[in-house]
MIDOSE-1310 file (N, C-alpha, C; in nm, 2 decimals, decimal comma, always signed):
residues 284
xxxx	-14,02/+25,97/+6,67/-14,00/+26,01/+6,80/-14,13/+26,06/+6,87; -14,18/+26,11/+6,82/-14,34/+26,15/+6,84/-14,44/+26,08/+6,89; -14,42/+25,96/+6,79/-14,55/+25,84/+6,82/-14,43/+25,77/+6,93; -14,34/+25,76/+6,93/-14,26/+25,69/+7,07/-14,36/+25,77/+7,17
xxxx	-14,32/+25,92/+7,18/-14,38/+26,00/+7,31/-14,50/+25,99/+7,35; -14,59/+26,02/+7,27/-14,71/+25,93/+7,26/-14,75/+25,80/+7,31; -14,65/+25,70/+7,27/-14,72/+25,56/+7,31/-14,66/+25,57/+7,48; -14,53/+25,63/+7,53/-14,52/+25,65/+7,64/-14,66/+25,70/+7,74
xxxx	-14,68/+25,79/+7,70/-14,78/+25,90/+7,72/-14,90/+25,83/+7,79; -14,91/+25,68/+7,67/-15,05/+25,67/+7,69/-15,00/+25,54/+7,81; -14,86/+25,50/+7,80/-14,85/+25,36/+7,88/-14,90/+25,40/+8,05; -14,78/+25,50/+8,03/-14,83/+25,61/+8,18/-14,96/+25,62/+8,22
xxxx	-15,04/+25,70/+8,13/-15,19/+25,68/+8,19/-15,29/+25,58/+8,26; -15,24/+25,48/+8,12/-15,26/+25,34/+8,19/-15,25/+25,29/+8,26; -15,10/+25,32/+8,32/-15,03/+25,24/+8,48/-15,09/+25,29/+8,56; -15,12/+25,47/+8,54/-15,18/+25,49/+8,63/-15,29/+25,51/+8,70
xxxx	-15,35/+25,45/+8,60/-15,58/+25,44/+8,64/-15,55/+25,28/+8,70; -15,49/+25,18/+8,65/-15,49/+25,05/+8,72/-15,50/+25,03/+8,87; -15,38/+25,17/+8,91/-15,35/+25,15/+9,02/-15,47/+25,24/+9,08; -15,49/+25,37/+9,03/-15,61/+25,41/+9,13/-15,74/+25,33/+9,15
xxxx	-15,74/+25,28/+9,04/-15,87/+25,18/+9,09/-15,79/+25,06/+9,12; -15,80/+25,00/+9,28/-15,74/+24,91/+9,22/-15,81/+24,77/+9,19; -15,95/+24,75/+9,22/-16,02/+24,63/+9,17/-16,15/+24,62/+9,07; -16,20/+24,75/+9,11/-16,34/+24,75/+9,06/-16,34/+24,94/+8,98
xxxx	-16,38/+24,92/+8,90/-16,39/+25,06/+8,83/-16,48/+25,13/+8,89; -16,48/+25,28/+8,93/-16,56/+25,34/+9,00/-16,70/+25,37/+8,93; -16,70/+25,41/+8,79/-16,85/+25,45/+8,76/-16,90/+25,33/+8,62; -16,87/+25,26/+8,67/-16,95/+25,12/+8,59/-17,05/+25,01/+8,70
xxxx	-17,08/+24,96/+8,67/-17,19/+24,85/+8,77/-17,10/+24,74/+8,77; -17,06/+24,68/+8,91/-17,00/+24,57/+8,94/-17,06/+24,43/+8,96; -17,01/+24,38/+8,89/-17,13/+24,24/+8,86/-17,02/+24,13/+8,93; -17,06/+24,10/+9,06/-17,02/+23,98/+9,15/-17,13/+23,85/+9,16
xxxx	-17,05/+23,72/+9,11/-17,12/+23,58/+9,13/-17,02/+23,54/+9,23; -17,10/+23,48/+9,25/-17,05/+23,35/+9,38/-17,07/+23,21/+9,36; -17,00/+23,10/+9,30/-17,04/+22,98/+9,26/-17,02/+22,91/+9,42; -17,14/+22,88/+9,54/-17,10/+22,87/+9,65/-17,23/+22,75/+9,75
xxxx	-17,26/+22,82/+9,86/-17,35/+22,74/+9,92/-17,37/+22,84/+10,05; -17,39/+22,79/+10,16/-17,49/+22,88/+10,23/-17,36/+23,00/+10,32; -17,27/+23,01/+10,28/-17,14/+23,09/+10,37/-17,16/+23,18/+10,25; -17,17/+23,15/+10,08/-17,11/+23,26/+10,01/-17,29/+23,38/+10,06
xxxx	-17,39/+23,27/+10,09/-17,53/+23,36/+10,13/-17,50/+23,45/+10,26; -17,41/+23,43/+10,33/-17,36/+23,49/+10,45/-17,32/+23,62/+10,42; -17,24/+23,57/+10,33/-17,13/+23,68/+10,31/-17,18/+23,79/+10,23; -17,24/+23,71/+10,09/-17,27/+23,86/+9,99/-17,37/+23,88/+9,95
xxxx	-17,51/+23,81/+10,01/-17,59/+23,86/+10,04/-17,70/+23,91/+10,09; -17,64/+24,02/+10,18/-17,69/+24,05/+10,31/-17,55/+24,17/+10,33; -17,61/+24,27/+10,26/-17,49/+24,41/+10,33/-17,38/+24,45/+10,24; -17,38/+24,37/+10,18/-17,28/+24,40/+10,06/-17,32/+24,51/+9,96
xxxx	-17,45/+24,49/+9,88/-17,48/+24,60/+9,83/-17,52/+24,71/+9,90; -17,54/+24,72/+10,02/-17,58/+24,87/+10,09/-17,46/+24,93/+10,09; -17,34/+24,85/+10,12/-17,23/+24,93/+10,16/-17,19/+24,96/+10,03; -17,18/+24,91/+9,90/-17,14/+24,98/+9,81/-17,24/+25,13/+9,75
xxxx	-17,39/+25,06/+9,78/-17,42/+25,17/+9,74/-17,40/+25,32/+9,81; -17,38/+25,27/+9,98/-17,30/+25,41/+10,07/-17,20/+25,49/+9,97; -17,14/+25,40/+9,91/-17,06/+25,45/+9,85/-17,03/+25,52/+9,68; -17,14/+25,52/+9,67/-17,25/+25,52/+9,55/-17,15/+25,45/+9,42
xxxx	-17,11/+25,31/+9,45/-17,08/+25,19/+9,38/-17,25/+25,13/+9,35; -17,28/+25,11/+9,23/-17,41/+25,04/+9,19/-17,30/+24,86/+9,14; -17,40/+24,77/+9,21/-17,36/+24,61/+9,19/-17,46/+24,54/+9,12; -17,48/+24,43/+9,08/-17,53/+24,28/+9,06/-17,49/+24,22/+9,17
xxxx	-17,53/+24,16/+9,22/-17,50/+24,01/+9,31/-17,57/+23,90/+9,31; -17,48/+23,84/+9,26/-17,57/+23,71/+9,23/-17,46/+23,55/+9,31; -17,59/+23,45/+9,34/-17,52/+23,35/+9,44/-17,60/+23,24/+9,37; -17,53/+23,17/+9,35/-17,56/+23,00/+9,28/-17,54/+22,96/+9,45
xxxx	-17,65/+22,88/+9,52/-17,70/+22,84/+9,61/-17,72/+22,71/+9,63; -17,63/+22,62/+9,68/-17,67/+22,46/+9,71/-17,62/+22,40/+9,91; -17,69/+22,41/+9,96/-17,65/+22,47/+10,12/-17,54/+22,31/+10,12; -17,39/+22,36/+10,17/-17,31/+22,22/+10,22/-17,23/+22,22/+10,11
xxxx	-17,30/+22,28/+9,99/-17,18/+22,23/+9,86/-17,00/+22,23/+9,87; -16,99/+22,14/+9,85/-16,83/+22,16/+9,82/-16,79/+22,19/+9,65; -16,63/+22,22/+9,65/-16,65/+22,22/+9,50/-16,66/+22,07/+9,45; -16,65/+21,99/+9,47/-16,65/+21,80/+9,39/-16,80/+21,82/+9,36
xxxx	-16,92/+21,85/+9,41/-17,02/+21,85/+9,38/-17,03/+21,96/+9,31; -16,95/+22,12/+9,25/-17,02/+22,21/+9,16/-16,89/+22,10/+9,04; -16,83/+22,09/+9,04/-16,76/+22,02/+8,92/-16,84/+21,87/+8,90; -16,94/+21,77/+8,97/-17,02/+21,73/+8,91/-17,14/+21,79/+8,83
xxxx	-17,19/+21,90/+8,90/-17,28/+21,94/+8,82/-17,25/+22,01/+8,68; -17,08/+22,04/+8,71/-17,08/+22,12/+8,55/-17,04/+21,99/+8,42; -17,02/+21,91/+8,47/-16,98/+21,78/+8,41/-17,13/+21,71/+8,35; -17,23/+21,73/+8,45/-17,36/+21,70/+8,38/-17,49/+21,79/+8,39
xxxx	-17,41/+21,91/+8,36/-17,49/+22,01/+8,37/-17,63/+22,04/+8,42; -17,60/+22,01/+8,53/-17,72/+21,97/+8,65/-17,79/+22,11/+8,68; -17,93/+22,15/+8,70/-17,96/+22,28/+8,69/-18,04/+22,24/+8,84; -17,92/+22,23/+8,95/-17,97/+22,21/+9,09/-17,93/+22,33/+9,16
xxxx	-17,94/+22,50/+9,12/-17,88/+22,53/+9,20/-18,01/+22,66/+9,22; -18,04/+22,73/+9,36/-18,10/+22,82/+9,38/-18,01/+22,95/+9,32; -18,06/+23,02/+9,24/-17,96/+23,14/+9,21/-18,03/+23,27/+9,23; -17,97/+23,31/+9,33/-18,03/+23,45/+9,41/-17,94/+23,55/+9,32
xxxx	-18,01/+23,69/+9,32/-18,01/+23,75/+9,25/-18,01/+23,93/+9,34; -17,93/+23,99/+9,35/-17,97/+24,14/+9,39/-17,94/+24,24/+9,26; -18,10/+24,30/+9,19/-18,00/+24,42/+9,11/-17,99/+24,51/+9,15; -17,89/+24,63/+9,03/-17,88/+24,77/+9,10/-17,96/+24,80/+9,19
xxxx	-18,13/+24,81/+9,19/-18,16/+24,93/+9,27/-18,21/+24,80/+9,43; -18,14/+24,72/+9,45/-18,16/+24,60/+9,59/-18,25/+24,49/+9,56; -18,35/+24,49/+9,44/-18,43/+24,37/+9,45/-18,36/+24,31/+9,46; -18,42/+24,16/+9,49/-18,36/+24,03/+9,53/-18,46/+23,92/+9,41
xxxx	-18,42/+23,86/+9,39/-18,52/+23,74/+9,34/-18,42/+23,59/+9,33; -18,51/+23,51/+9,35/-18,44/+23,41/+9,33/-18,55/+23,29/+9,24; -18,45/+23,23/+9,19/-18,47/+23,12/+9,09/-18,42/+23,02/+9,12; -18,51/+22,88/+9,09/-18,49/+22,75/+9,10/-18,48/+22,68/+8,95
xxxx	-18,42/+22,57/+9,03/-18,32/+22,45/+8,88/-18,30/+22,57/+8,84; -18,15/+22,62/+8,82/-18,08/+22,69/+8,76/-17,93/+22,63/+8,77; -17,87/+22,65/+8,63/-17,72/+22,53/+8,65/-17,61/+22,61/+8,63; -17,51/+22,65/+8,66/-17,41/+22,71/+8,64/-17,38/+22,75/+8,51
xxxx	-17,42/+22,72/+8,39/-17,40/+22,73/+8,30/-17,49/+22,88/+8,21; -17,59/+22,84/+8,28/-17,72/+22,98/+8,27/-17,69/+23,06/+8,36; -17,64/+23,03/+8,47/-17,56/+23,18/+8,54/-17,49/+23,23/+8,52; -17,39/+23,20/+8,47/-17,25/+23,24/+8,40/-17,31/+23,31/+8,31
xxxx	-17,38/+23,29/+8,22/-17,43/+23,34/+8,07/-17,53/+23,45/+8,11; -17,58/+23,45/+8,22/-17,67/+23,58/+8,28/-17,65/+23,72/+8,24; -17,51/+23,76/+8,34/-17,46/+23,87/+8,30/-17,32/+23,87/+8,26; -17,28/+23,97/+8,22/-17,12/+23,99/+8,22/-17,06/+24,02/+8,38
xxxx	-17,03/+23,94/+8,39/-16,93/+23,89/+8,55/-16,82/+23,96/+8,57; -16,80/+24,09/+8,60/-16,65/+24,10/+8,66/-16,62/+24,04/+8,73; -16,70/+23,97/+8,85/-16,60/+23,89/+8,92/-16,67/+23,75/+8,97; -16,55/+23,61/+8,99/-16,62/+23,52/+9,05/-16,61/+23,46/+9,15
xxxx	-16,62/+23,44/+9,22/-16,58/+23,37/+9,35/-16,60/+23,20/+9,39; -16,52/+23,16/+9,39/-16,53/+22,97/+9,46/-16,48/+22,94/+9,61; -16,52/+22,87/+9,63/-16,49/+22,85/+9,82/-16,51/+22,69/+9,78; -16,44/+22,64/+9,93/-16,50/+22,49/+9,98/-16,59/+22,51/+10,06
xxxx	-16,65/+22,37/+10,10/-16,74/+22,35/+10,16/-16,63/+22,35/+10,35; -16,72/+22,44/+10,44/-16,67/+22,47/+10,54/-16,58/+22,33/+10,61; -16,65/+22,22/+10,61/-16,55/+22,07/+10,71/-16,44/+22,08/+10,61; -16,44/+22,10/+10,51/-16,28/+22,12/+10,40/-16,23/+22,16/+10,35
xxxx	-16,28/+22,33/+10,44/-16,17/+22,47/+10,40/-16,05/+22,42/+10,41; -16,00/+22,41/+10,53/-15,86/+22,34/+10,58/-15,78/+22,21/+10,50; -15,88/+22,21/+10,46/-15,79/+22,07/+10,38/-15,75/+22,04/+10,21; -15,65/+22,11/+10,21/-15,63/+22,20/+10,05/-15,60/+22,08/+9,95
xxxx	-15,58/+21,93/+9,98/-15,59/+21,85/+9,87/-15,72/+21,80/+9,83; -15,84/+21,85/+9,91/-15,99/+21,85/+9,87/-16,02/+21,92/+9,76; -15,93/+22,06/+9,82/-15,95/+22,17/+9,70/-15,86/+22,12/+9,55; -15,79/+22,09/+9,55/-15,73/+22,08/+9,43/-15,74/+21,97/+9,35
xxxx	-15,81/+21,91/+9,43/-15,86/+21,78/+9,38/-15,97/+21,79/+9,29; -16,02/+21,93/+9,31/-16,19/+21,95/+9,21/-16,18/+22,09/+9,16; -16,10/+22,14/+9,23/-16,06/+22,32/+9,15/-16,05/+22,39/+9,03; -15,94/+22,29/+8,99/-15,87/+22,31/+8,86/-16,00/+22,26/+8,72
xxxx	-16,04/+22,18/+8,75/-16,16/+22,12/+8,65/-16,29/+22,24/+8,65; -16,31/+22,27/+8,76/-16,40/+22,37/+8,77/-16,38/+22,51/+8,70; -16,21/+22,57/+8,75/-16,18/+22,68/+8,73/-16,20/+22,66/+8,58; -16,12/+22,59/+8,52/-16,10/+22,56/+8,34/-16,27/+22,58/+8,26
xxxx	-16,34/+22,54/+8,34/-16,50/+22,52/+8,29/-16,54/+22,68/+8,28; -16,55/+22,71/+8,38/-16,59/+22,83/+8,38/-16,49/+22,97/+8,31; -16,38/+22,97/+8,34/-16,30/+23,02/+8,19/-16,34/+22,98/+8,10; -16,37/+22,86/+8,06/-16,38/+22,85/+7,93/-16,53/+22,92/+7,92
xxxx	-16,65/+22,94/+7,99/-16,76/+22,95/+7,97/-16,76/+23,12/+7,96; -16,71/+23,20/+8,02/-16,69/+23,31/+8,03/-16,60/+23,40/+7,97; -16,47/+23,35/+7,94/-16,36/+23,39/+7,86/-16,26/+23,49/+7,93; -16,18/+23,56/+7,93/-16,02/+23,60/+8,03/-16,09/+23,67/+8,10
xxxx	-16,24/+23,79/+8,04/-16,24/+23,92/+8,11/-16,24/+23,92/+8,29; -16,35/+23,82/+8,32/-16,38/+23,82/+8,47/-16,26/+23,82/+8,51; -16,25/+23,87/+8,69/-16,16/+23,81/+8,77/-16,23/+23,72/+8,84; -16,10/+23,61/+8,84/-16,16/+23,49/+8,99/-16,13/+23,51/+9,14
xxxx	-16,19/+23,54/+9,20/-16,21/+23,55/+9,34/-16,23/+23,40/+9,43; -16,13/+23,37/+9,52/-16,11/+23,26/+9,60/-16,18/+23,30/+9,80; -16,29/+23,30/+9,78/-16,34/+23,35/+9,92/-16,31/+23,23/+10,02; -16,22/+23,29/+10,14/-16,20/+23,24/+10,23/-16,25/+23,28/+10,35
xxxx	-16,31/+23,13/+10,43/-16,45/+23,12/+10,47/-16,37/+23,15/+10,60; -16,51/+23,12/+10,75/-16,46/+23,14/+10,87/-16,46/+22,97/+10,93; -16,38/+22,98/+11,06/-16,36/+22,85/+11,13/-16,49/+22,86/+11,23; -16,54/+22,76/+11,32/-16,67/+22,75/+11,40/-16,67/+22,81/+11,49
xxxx	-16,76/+22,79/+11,57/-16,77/+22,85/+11,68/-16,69/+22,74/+11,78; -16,61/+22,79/+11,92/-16,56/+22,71/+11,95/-16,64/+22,56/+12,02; -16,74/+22,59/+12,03/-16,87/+22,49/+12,09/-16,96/+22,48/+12,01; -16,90/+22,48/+11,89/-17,02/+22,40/+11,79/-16,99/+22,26/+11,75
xxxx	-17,12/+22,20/+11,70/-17,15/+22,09/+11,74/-17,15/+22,05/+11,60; -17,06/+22,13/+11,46/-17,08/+22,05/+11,38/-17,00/+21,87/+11,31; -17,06/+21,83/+11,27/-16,98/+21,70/+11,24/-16,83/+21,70/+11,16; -16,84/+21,79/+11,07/-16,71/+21,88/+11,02/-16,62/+21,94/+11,12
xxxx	-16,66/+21,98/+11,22/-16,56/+22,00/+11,35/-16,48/+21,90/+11,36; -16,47/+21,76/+11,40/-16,35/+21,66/+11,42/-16,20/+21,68/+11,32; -16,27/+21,75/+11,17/-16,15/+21,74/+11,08/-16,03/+21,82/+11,16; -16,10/+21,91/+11,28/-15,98/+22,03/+11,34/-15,95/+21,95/+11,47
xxxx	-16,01/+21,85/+11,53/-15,97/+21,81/+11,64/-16,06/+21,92/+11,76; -16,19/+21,98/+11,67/-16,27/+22,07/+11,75/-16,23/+22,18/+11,84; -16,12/+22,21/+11,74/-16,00/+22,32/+11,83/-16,03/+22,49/+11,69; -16,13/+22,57/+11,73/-16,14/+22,67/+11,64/-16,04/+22,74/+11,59
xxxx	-15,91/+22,73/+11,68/-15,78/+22,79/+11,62/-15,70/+22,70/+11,51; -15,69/+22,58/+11,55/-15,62/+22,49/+11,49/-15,74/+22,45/+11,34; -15,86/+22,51/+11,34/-15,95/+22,49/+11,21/-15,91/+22,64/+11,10; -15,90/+22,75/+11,24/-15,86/+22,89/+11,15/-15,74/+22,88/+11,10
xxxx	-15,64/+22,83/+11,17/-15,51/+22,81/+11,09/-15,47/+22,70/+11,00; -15,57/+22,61/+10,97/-15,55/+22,52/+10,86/-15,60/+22,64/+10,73; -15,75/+22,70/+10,76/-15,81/+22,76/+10,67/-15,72/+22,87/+10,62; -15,66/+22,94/+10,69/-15,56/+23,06/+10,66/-15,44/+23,02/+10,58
xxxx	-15,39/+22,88/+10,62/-15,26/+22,81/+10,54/-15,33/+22,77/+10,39; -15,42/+22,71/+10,45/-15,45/+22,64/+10,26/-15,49/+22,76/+10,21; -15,59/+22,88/+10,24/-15,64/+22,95/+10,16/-15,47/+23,07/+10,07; -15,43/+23,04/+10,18/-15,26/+23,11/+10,13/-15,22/+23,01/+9,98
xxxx	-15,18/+22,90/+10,00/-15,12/+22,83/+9,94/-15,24/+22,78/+9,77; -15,40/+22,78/+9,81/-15,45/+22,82/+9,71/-15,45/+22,92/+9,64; -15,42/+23,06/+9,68/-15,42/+23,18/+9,63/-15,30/+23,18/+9,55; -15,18/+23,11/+9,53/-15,06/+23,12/+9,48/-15,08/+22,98/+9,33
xxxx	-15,15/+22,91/+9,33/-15,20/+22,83/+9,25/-15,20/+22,90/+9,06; -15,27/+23,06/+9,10/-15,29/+23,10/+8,98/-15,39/+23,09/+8,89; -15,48/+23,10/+8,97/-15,64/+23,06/+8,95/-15,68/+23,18/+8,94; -15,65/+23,26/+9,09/-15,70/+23,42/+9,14/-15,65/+23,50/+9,13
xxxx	-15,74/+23,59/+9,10/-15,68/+23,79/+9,09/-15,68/+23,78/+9,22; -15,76/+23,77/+9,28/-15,75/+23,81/+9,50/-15,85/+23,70/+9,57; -15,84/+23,75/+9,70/-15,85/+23,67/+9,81/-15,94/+23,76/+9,88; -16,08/+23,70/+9,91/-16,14/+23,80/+10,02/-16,15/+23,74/+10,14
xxxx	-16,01/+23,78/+10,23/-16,03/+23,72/+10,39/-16,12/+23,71/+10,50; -16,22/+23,66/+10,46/-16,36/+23,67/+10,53/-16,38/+23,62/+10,65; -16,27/+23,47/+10,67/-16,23/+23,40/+10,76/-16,12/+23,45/+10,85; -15,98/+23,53/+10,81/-15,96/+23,56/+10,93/-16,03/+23,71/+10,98
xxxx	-16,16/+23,83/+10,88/-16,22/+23,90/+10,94/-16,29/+23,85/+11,07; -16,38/+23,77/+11,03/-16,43/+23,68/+11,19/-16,36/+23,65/+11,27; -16,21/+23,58/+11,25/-16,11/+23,56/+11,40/-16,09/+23,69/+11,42; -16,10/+23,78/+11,35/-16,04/+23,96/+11,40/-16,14/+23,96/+11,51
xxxx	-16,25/+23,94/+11,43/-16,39/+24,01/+11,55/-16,40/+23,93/+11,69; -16,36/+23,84/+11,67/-16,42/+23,72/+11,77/-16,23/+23,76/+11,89; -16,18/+23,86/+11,85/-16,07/+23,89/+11,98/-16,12/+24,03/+12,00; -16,19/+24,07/+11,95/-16,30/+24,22/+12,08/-16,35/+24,18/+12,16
xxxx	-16,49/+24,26/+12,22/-16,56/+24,27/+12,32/-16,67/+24,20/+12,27; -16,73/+24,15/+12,20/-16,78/+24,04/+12,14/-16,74/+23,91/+12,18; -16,62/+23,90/+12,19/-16,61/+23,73/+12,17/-16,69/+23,66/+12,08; -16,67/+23,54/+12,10/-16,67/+23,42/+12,07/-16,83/+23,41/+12,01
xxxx	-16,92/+23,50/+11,90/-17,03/+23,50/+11,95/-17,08/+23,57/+11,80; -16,98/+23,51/+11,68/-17,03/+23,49/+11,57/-17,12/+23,42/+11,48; -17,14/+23,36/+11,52/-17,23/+23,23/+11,43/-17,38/+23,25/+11,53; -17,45/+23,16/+11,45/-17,60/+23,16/+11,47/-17,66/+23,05/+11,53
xxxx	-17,55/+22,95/+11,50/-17,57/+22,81/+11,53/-17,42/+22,72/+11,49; -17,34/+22,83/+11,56/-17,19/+22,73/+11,54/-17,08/+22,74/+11,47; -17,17/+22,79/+11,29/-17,11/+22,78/+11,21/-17,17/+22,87/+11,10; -17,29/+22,88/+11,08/-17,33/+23,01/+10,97/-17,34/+23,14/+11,09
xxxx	-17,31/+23,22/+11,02/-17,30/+23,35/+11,06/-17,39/+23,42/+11,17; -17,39/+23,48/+11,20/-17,48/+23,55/+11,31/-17,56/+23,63/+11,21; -17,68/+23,69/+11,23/-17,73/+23,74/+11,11/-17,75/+23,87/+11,09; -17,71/+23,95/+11,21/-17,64/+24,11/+11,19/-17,54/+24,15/+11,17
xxxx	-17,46/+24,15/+11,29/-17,30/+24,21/+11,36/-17,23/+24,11/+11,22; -17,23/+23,92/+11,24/-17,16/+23,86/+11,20/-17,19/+23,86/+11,03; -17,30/+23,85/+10,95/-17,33/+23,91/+10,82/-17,25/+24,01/+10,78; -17,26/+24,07/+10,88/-17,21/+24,24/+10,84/-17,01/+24,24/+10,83
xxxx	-16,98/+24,17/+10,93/-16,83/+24,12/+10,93/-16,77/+24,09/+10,77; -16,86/+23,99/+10,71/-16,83/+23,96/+10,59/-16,82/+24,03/+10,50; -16,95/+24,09/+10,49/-16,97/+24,17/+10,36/-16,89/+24,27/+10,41; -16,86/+24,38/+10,49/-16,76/+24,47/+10,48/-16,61/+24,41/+10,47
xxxx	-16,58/+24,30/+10,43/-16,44/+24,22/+10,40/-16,45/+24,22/+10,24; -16,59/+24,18/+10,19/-16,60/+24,18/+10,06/-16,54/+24,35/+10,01; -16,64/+24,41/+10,06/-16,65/+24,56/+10,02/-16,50/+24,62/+10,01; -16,41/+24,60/+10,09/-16,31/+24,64/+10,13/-16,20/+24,59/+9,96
xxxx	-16,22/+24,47/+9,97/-16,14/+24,42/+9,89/-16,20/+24,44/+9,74; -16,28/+24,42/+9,71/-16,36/+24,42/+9,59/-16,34/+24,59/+9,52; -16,33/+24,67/+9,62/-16,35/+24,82/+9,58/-16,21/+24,87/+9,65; -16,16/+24,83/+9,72/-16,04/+24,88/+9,73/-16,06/+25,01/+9,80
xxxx	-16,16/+25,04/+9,87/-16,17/+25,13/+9,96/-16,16/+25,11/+10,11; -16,09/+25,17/+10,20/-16,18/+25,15/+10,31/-16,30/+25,14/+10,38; -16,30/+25,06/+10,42/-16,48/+25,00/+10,50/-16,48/+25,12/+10,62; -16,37/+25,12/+10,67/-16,39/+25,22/+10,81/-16,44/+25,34/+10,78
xxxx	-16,45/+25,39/+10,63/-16,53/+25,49/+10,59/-16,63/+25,53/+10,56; -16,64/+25,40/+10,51/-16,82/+25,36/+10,46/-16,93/+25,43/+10,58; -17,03/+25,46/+10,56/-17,15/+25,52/+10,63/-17,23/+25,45/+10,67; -17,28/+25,31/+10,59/-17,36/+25,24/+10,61/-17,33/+25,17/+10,72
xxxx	-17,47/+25,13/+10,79/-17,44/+25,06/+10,93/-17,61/+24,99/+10,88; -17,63/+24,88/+10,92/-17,77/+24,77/+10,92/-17,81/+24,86/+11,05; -17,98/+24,84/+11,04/-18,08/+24,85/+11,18/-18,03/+24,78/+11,28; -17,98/+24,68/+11,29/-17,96/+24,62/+11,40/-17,82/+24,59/+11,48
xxxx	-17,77/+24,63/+11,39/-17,58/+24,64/+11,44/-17,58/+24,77/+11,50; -17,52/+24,80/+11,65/-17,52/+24,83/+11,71/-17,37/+24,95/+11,66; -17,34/+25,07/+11,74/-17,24/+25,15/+11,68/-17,09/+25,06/+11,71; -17,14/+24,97/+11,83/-16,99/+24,93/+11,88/-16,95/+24,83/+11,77
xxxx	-17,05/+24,78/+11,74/-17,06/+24,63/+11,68/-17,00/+24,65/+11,51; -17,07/+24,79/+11,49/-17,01/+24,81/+11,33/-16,90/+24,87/+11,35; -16,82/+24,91/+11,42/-16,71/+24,94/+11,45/-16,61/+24,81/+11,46; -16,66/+24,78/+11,51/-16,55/+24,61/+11,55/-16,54/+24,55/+11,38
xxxx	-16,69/+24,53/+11,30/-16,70/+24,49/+11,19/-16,60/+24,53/+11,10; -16,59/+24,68/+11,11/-16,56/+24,72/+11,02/-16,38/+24,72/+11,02; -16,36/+24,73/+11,13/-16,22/+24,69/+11,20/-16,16/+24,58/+11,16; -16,21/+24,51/+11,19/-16,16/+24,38/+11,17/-16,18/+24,31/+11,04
xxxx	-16,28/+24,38/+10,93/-16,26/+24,36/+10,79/-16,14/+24,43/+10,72; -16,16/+24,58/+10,76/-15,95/+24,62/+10,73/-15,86/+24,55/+10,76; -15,84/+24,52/+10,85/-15,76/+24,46/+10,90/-15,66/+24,31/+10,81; -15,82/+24,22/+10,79/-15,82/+24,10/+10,73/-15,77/+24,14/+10,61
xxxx	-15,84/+24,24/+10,56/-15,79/+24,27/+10,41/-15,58/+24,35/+10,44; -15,54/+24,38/+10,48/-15,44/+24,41/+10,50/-15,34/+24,28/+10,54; -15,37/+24,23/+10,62/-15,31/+24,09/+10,67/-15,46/+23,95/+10,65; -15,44/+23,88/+10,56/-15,53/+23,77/+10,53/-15,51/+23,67/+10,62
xxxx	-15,40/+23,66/+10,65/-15,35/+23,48/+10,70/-15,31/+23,47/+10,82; -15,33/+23,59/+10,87/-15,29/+23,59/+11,01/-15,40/+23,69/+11,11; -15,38/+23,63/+11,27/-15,52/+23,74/+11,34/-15,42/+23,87/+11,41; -15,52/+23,95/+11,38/-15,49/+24,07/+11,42/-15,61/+24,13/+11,50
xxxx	-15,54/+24,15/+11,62/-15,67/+24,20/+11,73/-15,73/+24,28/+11,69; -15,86/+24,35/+11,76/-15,97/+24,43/+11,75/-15,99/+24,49/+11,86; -15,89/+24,61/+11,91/-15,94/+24,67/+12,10/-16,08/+24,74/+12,10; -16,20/+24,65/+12,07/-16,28/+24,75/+12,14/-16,41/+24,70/+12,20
């Protein structure tokens, strides 16, 4: 009866640190990859480690780098273990460094990964039989290379600017709503696949922002990010989700984002992380 109360004792405990942390453990070092291309460099890095360390979260960040990639091209290269990838690098204390010919296979094996993240390539976020068409081969490779502990993270990208001029635009009929709600549907219906621990809504955080006082006035050139306000959008989506904290609390604000601007950011990354698949205004 004893060792019953006991093993009770300890099941409890258990249930209940899972839930207080609910993604990332508070005093260990969080080691995020990105197997991606130039949206996951948007996203995680550039702001992501400041805001954890606001929060005195110490990270890794690391981004396997091939600008355009889709997954068909990271599942060729794990197929012939192609060492074509720029792999950027942030440690604990913010260096950066990056390395050339590096293959997915020496990145994975770098550090111990709590977490990983895959995306499509932006003309085929929307189009979820691209994804599944190269996912599943990928995901299996990389489990296998890594083993249960990581979690996989499915980052879901943003739609264009509505007057951008990319050639990937047509797949939406160059209608930015009708590209965000393909991205929001497939990125749903990927997420239930059973690939992923979570979903970092990065794409509908940018539709959040782009219904403020901002508008329409995320991207740099259409389609990668703006390289303050819209950088900053992402990574506090990551932050949010990854740590399971509120962003609206976080301290950290960049030199160049403005108080209104990290306000909207940060708004509209809660938000995303609360509701992923659908937009939710931003009054400010």
């Amino acid at each position: 009866m004893k060792k019953l109360l006991l093993l009770l004792i300890s099941l409890l405990c258990y249930t209940a640190y899972i839930y207080a942390v609910p993604l990332a453990a508070a005093d260990s070092i969080v080691k995020i990859l990105a197997i991606g291309n130039s949206f996951s460099e948007d996203a995680i890095e550039n702001h992501l480690h400041e805001l954890a360390a606001a929060s005195d979260k110490k990270t890794v960040i690391g981004n396997l780098y091939i600008g355009g990639a889709p997954l068909s091209l990271h599942v060729e290269n794990v197929r012939n273990n192609n060492a074509h990838y720029s792999y950027r690098k942030i440690a604990v204390d913010g260096t950066k460094t990056t390395t050339s010919n590096v293959s997915i296979a020496q990145a994975l094996a770098d550090e111990d990964w709590d977490y990983i993240s895959f995306q499509q390539a932006s003309p085929l976020s929307g189009k979820y039989e691209t994804i599944v068409a190269s996912l599943p081969e990928l995901i299996t490779y990389v489990r296998t290379q890594v083993g249960s502990s990581p979690r996989f993270v499915y980052h879901q990208t943003w739609a264009y600017q509505q007057n951008s001029q990319h050639e990937g635009f047509k797949n939406y009929n160059r209608d930015q709503i009708a590209m965000y709600k393909a991205i929001a549907e497939t990125s749903k219906k990927v997420s239930k696949l059973g690939f992923f621990e979570h979903l970092v809504p990065a794409g509908t955080a940018i539709q959040n922002a782009r219904t403020s006082s901002m508008g329409d006035t995320y991207t740099r050139d259409g389609y990668h990010l703006q390289l303050d306000y819209g950088r900053f959008t992402a990574a506090c989506t990551w932050f949010e989700k990854i740590f399971g904290e509120d962003v609206r609390k976080n301290s950290y604000k960049p030199n160049n984002v403005t108080d209104v601007q990290a306000i909207i950011a940060k708004e509209a990354a809660h938000k995303a992380v609360r509701k992923p698949y659908r937009i939710s205004a931003v009054r400010h």
